[in-house]
C-alpha angles and dihedrals in degrees: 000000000000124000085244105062089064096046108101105235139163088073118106083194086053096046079051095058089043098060093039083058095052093046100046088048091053096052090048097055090034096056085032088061097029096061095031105247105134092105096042093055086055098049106037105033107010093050105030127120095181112123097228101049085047088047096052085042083056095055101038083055086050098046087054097050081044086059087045100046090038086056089039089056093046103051086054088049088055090046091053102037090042099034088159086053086076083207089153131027119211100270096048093051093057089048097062092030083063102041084043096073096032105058095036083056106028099033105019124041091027103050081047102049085042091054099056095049088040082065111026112030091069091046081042090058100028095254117155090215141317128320084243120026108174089047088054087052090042089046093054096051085049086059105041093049089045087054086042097047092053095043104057084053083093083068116025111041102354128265124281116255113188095103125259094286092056086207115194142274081022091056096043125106087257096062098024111042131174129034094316099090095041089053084066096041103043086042100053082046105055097041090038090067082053084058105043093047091046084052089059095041102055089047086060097055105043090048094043107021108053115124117266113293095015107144124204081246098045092059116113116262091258099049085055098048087046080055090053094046095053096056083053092054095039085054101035113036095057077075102053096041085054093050094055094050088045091055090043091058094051096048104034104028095026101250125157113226096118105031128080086211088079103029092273136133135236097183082064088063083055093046095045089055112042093046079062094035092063104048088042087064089062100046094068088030097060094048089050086050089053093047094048084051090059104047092039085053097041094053100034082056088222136106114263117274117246098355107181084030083065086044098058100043080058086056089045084051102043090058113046088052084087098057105045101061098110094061077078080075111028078143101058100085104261096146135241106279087061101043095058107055087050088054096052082048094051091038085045097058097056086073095067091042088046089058090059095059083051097047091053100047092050078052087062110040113100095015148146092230112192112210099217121141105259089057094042081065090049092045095046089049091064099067093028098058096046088059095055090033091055092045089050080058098056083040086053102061106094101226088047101051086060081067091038106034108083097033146086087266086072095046086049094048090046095054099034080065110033097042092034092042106035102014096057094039085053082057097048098042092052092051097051108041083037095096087049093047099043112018099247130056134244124270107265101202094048086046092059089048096057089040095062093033086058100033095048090037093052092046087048089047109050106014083081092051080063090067091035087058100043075047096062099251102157119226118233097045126126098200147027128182092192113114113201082062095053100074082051094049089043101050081050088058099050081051096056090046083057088056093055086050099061097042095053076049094056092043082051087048093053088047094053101036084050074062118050118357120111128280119222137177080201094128090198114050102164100033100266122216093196141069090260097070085041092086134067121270115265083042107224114252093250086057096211130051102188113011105234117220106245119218098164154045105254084018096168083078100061085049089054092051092047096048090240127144139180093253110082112166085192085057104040117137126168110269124240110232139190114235111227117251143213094199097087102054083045102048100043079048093068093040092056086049094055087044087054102053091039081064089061094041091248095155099171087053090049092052085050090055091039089050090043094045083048094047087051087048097051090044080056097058094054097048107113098182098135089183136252124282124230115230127232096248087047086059094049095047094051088046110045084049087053103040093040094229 
């Protein structure tokens, strides 16, 4: 086989992406080599198995994938405004359809989500790293080679195109044939085990590595709502990672799970995914809702209101996710009966979502709101949300969805709830842990400008999707000569345009505030109520100090009432430290070697990788590094330079 004959060709877009590969590449290793970092990118980045290292590498992967599913989205909305501009065939249509909703939920909403709580749930709960460091390095290569792996599929092989769901026989070996299909399934895998890993170890740290006195019930908002998402993911994502083995065997090895050809079942594909789908929504959904608590509460310089009342609507939550994934098809067939039991779950967990809107509208009532941009995101969530929440609820019931489901009304309510509720949160959440993460804050006025430009540009975008679907207009589809549902298509298409320009605006934003904004060693900018503005910025590598003995909820204000720090001279220790570590790049290496040439169907290649990821993973049982501790004169010297004392 040449290298040729796998290259996707025929596609001037896809010449294009080629080249931009190839360029980009080429500037990376040429100013690498030019200004001698090679070795400081291994040793620092590459290596690293500090949290908050991990945690930036997590966002600036997810802000990529945000740039390809956003160009993804626009090049079907031109394709839909413009159908006599023949911009996309067919074929080419399914295959970003289908990369379009993968990568903005895989790769997207989940790594940045991840991030933030990668960086900010150990300083939020006075934790000097992970429970597990070198898992949490190992979990976010996995990541990065499984969204990889999918997204040179444009290029080498060709990109699946059987829609995110992949739903079967549609997805099998008989109706899509060749390395598409295995690009999805090798890629989810991959970074799933990241996930999952990530999942446990968070878990870990939150339950056994709180500071002393913190209580379950004294934890900030978001750490809770990470707990709760972990559980999710520990319980969830098991099934996701057995229904793509499941697929791989039938379409690489033959098998018969999914085809009634062999006895088996492609509902069960159905049923498999979507008991892991739901639950994934909220999964990117709950940590949105922690970050949105803490800006609300932050800005509207009040506690929370009603906080256990907000944790244990995230239990509520948590639970009936499992118990609502057939309402995803009320239109199979499934009878009555059923239908209408998953019609009273899905209608059910609307009440503890709808106590949050509550709870943070109580936050906000008599209050001394501050319009910055963190919490313009958070405000304009509210709204937002209730519109795509209420229109879940007429999806929900079981006799209308046969008129919804398979329409433009569902592709509205979708995005109304996961843009609305987790990109925005993604935004706010940035913006307002920036200055923590980075040492300056972001421009405000750019950032407004890139807030309205989004916002109006969303609402412009998706509220007219609502009418095209109540006027019968089909999703998955790449073209439609009917005219009364062009100006509509076309208005949709202006909005997400508008999106597009407020993200290039925000990218601007991060560029010039790199610039010339201010730099501070000011740990708490916006005058914190939580252990994370409690350090200084840039926060040490060991995060804490001295570890303070927490008696409250919102407990950084008491230790700004009672003049206290972390940073006690009379308390110091020397600080146990993890040592950084080559072993997770290389292992997931081998294991995205072995991925790839399982796409192809390579299999003595793949035993090569598998072997190579094993052998990685035997050389780590027997390391007996237990780290490197920091001495006390060390910490004072790191802290008296941050904090300019």
């Amino acid at each position: 086989m040449n290298i040729t004959d796998i290259l996707v060709t025929g596609e001037p877009l896809i010449y294009g992406a080629m080249v931009s590969i190839v360029l980009v590449s080429t500037a990376a290793i040429f100013l690498l080599t030019y200004f001698k970092k090679w070795k400081w990118l291994w040793s620092e980045w590459l290596t690293t198995v500090d949290h908050k290292k991990i945690g930036i590498m997590y966002i600036l992967s997810a802000l990529l994938m945000l740039f390809r599913g956003g160009m993804d989205a626009l090049m079907m909305r031109i394709q839909l405004a413009f159908p006599d501009l023949n911009f996309l065939d067919a074929q080419h249509y399914d295959e970003i359809f289908t990369t379009h909703g993968t990568v903005m939920i895989i790769f997207m909403a989940m790594p940045f989500l991840i991030g933030l709580m990668n960086i900010i749930v150990p300083l939020q709960i006075g934790a000097r790293d992970f429970a597990f460091p070198f898992l949490n390095a190992a979990s976010f290569w996995a990541f990065f080679f499984g969204a990889m792996l999918f997204n040179i599929s444009f290029v080498i092989g060709g990109s699946p195109d059987a829609g995110w769901t992949s739903y079967t026989p549609l997805a099998g070996a008989a109706m899509s044939p060749g390395p598409g299909q295995n690009f999805y399934l090798m890629g989810l895998q991959l970074s799933g085990i990241g996930t999952l890993a990530t999942g446990v170890n968070l878990m870990v740290t939150i339950l056994k590595m709180r500071a002393p006195g913190m209580k379950l019930f004294h934890m900030p908002i978001f750490t809770w709502s990470t707990l709760v998402t972990c559980f999710i993911i520990v319980f969830a994502f098991p099934i996701l990672t057995v229904a793509l083995a499941l697929m791989t065997i039938d379409r690489i090895f033959g098998a018969q799970f999914f085809t009634l050809t062999g006895e088996g079942l492609p509902m069960m594909w159905a049923n498999l995914f979507w008991m892991w789908g739901h639950p994934e929504v909220y999964i990117v959904i709950l940590p949105a809702f922690g970050i949105f608590s803490e800006v609300i509460a932050t800005f509207a310089r009040k506690r929370l209101f009603g906080y256990h009342a907000m944790v244990w609507s995230m239990i509520i939550i948590a639970l009936l996710s499992f118990l609502v994934w057939v309402h995803h098809f009320f239109t199979m067939g499934a009878g009555a009966f059923v239908n209408s039991v998953f019609s009273v779950s899905t209608m059910l967990i609307a009440v503890p979502t709808g106590v949050k809107i509550f709870n943070w509208l109580a936050t906000l009532y008599k209050s001394k709101i501050e319009f910055t941009v963190a919490n313009l995101w958070a405000l304009a969530f509210i709204p937002s949300f209730v519109v795509g929440g209420v229109t879940g609820v007429m999806l929900g019931m079981a006799a209308a969805d046969f008129q919804f489901h398979n329409s433009y009304f569902l592709i509205a309510h979708f995005h109304y709830v996961l843009i609305a509720g987790t990109v925005f949160a993604c935004f706010a959440g940035l913006v307002f842990w920036y200055p923590k993460i980075f040492g300056h804050k972001l421009n405000e006025r750019l950032g407004k400008w890139s807030f309205w430009l989004f916002l109006i540009g969303f609402h412009v975008c998706f509220f007219p999707q609502y009418f095209l679907g109540l006027d019968g207009m089909p999703r998955r589809i790449f073209i439609t000569r009917i005219e009364e549902w062009l100006p509509l298509n076309v208005i949709s298409t202006v909005g997400a345009f508008g999106m597009g320009a407020g993200f290039a605006v925000f990218v601007y934003c991060i560029y010039y505030s790199y610039r010339y904004s201010e730099r501070k060693n000011n740990g708490d900018p916006w005058n914190g109520r939580t252990l994370e503005w409690a350090t200084p910025t840039p926060v040490p590598f060991y995060n804490f100090a001295t570890l303070p003995n927490v008696d409250g909820l919102d407990y950084y204000l008491a230790m700004k009432e009672k003049g206290e720090t972390t940073f006690d001279e009379s308390k110091l220790e020397p600080i146990h430290m993890p040592s950084n570590s080559g072993k997770p790049i290389i292992m997931m290496a081998f294991f995205a070697f072995a991925s790839f040439a399982l796409v192809f169907e390579w299999i003595p290649l793949a035993i090569v990788g598998l072997i190579g990821g094993f052998i990685m993973m035997g050389i780590r049982s027997f390391d007996y590094d237990d780290g490197y501790h920091v001495e006390v004169d060390e910490i004072k010297r790191i802290e008296r330079s941050a904090r300019g004392l």
